[in-house]
KEVOZA-735389 format. One record per residue (C-alpha): residue in three letters; x, y, z; chain; residue number from 1. Coordinates in pm, whole numbers, plus 50000, padded with zeros to 5 digits. Each point is the difference from the previous one (the first is absolute). Layout:
// KEVOZA-735389
   resn       u       v       w   chain   resi
    ALA       X       Y       Z       A    NUM
...
This chain:
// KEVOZA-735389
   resn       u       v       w   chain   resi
    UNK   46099   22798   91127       A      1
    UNK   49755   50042   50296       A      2
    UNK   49816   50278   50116       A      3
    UNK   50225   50064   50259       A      4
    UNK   50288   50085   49760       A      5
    UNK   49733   50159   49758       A      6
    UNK   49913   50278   50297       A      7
    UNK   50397   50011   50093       A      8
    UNK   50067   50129   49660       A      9
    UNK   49679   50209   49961       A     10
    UNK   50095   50161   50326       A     11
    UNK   50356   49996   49856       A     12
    UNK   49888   50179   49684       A     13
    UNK   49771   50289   50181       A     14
    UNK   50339   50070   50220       A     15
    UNK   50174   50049   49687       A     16
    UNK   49781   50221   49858       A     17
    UNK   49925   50204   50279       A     18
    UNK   50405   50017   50090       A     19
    UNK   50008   50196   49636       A     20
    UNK   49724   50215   50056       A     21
    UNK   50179   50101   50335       A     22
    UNK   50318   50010   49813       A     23
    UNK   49774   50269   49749       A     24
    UNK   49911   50190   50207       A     25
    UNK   50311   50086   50191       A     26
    UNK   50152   50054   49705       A     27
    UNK   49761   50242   49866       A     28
    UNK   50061   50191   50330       A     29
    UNK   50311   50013   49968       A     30
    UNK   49921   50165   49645       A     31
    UNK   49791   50226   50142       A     32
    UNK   50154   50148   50328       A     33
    UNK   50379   49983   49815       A     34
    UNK   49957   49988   49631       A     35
    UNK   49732   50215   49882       A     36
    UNK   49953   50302   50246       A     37
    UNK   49693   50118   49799       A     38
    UNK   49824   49706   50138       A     39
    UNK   50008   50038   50376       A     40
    UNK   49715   50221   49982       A     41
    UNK   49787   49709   49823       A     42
    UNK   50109   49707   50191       A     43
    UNK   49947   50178   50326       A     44
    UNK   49591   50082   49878       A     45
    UNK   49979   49619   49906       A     46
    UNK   50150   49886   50351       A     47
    UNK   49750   50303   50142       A     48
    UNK   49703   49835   49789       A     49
    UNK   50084   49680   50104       A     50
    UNK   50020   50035   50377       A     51
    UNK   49770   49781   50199       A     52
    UNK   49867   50369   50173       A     53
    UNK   49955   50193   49669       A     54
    UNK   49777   49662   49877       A     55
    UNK   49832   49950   50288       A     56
    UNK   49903   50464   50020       A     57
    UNK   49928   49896   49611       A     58
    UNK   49735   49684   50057       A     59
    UNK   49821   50195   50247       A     60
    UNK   49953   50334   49775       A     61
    UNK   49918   49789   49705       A     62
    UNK   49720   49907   50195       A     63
    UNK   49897   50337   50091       A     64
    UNK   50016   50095   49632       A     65
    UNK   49797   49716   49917       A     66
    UNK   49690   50090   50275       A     67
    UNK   50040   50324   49895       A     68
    UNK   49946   49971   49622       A     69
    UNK   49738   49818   50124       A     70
    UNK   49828   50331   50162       A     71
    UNK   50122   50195   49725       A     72
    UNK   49750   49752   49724       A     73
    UNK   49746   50087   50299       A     74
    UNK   50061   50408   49953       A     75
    UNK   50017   49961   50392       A     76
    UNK   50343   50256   49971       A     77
    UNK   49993   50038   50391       A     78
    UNK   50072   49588   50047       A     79
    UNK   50297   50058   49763       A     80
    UNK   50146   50262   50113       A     81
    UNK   50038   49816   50351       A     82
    UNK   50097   49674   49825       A     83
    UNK   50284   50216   49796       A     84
    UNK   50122   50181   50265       A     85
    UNK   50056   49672   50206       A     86
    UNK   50170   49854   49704       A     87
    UNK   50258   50293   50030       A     88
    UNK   50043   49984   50294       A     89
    UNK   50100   49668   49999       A     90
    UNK   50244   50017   49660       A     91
    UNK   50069   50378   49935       A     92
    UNK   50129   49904   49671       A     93
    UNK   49757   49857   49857       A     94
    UNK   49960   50176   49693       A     95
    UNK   49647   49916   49932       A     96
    UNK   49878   50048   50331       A     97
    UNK   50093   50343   50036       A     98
    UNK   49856   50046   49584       A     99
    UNK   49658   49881   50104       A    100
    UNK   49965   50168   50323       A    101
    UNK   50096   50339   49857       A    102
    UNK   49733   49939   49726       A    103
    UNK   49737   49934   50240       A    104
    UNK   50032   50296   50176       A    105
    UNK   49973   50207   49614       A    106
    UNK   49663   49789   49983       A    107
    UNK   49917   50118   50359       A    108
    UNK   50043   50366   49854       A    109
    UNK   50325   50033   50242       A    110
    UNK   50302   50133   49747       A    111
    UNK   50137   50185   50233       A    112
    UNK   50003   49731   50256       A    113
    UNK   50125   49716   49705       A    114
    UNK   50280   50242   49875       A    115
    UNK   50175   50105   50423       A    116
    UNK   49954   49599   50010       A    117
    UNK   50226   49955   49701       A    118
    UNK   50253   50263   50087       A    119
    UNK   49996   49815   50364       A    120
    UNK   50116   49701   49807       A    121
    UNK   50369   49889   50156       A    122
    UNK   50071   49726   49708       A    123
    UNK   50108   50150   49684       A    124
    UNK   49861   49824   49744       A    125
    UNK   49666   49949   50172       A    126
    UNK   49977   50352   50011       A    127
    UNK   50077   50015   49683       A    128
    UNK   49708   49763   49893       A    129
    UNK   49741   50180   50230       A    130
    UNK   50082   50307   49847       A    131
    UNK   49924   49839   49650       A    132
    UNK   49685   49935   50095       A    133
    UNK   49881   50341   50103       A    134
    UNK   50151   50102   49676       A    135
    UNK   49828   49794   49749       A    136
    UNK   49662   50060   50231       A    137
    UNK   50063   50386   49920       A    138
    UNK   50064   49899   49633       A    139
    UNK   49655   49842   49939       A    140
    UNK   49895   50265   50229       A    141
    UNK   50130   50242   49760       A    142
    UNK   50165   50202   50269       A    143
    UNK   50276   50028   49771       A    144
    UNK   50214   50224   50169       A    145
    UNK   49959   49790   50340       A    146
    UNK   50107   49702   49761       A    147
    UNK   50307   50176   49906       A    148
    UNK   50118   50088   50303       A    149
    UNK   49939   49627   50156       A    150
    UNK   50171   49839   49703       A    151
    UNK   50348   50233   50030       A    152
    UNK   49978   49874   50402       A    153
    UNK   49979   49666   49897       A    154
    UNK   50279   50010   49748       A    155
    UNK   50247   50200   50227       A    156
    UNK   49923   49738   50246       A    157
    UNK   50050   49704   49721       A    158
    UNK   50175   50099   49686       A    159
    UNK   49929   49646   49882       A    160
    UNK   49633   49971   50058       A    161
    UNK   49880   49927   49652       A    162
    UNK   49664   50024   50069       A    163
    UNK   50004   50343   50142       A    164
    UNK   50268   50123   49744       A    165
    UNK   49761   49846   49707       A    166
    UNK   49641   50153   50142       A    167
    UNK   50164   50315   50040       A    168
    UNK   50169   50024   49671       A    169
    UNK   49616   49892   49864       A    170
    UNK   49811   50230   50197       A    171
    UNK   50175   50265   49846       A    172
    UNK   49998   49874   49669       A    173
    UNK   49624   50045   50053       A    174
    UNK   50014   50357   50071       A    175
    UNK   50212   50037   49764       A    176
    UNK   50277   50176   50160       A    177
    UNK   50382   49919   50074       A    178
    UNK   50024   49724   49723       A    179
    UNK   50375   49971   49967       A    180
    UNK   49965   49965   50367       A    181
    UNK   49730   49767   50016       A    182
    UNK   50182   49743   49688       A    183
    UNK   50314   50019   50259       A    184
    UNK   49811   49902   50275       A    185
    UNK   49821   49698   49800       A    186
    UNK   50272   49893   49832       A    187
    UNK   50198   49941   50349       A    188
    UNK   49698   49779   50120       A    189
    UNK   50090   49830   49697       A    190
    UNK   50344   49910   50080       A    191
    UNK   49859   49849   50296       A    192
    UNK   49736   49772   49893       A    193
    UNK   50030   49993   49647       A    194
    UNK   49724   49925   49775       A    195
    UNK   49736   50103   50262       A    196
    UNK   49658   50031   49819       A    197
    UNK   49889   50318   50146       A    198
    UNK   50379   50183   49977       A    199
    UNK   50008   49935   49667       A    200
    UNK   49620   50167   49911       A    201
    UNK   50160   50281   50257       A    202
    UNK   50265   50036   49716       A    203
    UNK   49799   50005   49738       A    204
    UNK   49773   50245   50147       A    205
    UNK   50255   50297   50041       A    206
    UNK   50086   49892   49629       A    207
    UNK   49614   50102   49975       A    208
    UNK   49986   50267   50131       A    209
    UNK   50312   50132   49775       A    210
    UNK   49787   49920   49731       A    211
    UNK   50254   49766   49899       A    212
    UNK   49733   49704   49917       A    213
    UNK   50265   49731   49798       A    214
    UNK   50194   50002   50274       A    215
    UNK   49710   49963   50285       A    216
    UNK   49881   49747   49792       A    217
    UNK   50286   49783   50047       A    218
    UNK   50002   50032   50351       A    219
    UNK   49601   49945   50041       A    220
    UNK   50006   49704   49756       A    221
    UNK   50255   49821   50243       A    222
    UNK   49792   50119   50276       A    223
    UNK   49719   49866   49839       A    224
    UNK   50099   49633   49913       A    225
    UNK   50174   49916   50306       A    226
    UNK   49606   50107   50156       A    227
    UNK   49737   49978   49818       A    228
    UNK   49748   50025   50218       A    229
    UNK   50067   50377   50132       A    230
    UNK   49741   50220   49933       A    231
    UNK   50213   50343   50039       A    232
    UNK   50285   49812   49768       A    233
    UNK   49723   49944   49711       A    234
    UNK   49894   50313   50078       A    235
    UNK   50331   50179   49915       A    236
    UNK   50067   49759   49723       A    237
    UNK   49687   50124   49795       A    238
    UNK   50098   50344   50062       A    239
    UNK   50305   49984   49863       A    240
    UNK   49857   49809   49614       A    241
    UNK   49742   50245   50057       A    242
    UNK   50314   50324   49970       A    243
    UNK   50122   49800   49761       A    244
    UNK   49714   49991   49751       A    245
    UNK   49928   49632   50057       A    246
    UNK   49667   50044   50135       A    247
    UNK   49844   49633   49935       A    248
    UNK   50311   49854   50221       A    249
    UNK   49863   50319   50227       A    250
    UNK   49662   49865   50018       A    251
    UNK   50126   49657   50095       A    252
    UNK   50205   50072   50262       A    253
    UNK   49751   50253   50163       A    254
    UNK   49720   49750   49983       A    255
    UNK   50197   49718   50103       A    256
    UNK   50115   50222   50321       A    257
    UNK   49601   50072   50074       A    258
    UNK   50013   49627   50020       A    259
    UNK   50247   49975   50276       A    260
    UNK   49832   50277   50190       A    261
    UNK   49679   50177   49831       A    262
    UNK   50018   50277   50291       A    263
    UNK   50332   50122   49845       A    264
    UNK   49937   50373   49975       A    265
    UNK   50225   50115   49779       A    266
    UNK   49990   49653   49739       A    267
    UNK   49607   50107   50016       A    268
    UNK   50044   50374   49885       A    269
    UNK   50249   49884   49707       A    270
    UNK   49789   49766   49863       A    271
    UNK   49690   50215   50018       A    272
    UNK   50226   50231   49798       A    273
    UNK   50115   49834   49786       A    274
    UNK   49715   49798   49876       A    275
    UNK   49838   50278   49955       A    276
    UNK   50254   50081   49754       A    277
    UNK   49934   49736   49861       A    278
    UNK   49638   50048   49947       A    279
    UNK   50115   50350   49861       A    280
    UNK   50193   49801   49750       A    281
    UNK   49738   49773   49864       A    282
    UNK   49762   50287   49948       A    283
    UNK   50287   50139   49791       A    284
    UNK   50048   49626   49841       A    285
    UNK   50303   49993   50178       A    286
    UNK   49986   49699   50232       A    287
    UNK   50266   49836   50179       A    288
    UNK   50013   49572   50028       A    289
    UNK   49959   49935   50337       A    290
């Protein structure tokens, strides 16, 4: 056989192929638009996503984004903010865009400014996501009753936002308050990405704060071995064996979490506390194996 007939069949060959992708994809239109109503929605985002506009408003806000993360390593906030606001301009739903821009204005001292920005927001879900932001900033701020009222906006906007539905069932596990509430809350961002390290120490947290510590522990062990190397997970983990009278496994985990991070406040206080338990102990010929 010579290469002519080689190629003929080659070419042959890639027709074929191609002919049944074709053939595929029509079909799986036809599924879509006739057979499965549910899925119109979908389909219609991917053709959206796919369109040679939205890609070409996406390539040049990803490079935006990029110049401005740039500025933002620099701490030069006023660059970003004019590189973000570009990049929205440009792709109004881009998610991330509109996150970063609404956290360099917080870093500029400008909440009110970041949160009319946000509400300004036409796409839902990047609203959404904005929003999240200036609610976990008020979190570590420990605005907590800014937090709250960001994280209900965010989760009447998105119902299915696991991330907002699992910070805000954590924040107030932390304060202790609404914990049937708070377990409901975590245990939908469950459902929606399962086995999520940081859901699952949520989980076990509200268990916590119950004082229900065999049953946080299961949730914090799982938490725990899926990653290792969290500071706040080992954290939780050795204050659980530690209300459970295991205090060597106590003094393990909060030393191994002052590994990950020695700045962690709260790991620092325990372990202060309870080593000097400890030392209480041996002067009473009581000491622990650590």
């Amino acid at each position: 056989m010579d290469w002519r007939q080689r190629t003929q069949r080659r070419h042959l060959a890639s027709y074929i192929v191609c002919g049944a992708i074709i053939a595929l994809f029509v079909l799986a239109t036809w599924w879509v638009h006739f057979a499965n109503k549910p899925s119109q929605q979908w389909w219609q985002e991917v053709k959206r996503q796919l369109s040679p506009k939205q890609i070409t408003q996406r390539l040049k806000a990803t490079r935006y984004l990029q110049d401005a993360q740039e500025a933002i390593s620099r701490n030069d906030w006023e660059s970003a903010e004019k590189l973000l606001r570009q990049a929205v301009k440009v792709d109004p739903q881009n998610r991330e865009a509109w996150q970063m821009l609404v956290m360099v204005l917080v870093r500029q001292n400008r909440w009110t400014e970041a949160e009319n920005l946000a509400a300004e927001i036409q796409d839902r879900k990047a609203k959404a996501d904005a929003l999240l932001m200036l609610a976990d900033i008020a979190y570590m701020q420990r605005n907590w009753e800014k937090a709250k009222q960001i994280y209900e906006q965010v989760i009447k906007l998105d119902p299915e936002n696991a991330a907002a539905l699992n910070n805000y069932g954590y924040m107030l596990a932390e304060l202790g308050e609404r914990l049937d509430e708070a377990e409901k809350m975590i245990r939908k961002a469950l459902k929606i990405r399962p086995n999520e390290p940081a859901f699952l120490d949520s989980l076990g947290w509200v268990y916590f704060q119950r004082g229900e510590y065999n049953e946080a522990l299961k949730w914090v062990e799982k938490a725990v071995k899926a990653q290792p190397r969290d500071a706040e997970l080992r954290y939780h983990l050795g204050m659980i064996y530690w209300k459970l009278g295991d205090k060597e496994k106590a003094l393990r985990e909060l030393r191994e979490a002052l590994k990950i991070d020695p700045r962690h406040p709260e790991a620092n206080e325990a372990l202060e506390q309870l080593e000097q338990e400890e030392i209480e102990r041996e002067m009473k010929g009581e000491r622990i194996q650590t």
